[in-house]
C-alpha positions in Angstrom: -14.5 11.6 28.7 -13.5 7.6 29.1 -10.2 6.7 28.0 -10.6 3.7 26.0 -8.4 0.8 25.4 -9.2 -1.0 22.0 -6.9 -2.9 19.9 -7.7 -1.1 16.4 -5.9 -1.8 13.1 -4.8 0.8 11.4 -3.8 1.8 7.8 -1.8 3.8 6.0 -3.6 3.5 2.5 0.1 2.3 1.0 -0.9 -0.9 -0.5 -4.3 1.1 -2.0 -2.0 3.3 -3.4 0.6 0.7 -4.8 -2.5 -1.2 -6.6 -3.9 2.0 -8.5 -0.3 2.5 -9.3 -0.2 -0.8 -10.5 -3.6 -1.0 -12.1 -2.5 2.6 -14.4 0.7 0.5 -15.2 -1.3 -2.2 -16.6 -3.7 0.3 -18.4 -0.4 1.3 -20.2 1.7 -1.5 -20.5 -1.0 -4.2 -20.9 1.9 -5.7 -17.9 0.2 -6.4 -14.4 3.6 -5.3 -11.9 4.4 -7.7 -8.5 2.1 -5.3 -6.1 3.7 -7.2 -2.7 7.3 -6.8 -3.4 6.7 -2.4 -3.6 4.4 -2.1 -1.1 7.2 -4.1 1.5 9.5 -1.7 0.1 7.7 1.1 0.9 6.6 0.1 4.4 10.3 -0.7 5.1 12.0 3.0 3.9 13.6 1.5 1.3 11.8 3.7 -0.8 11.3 7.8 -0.1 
């Protein structure tokens, strides 16, 4: 097998996961939430 060298992006799914978090939210609260502001949060360990 080739080793190959290729400069891929990947994801974690966190900021999917935030907005269908955010979207049930709204369905309830009839309140869009900041999306952004969580999903930094997340990324950063500031929340477990």
């Amino acid at each position: 097998a080739q080793d190959y060298k290729a400069d891929i992006k990947v994801l974690d799914g966190s900021g999917m996961l935030v907005g269908q978090a955010a979207q049930a939210y709204f369905v309830w609260r009839n309140k869009m939430p900041e999306i952004l502001p969580v999903v930094k949060a997340l990324k950063s360990g500031e929340l477990k």
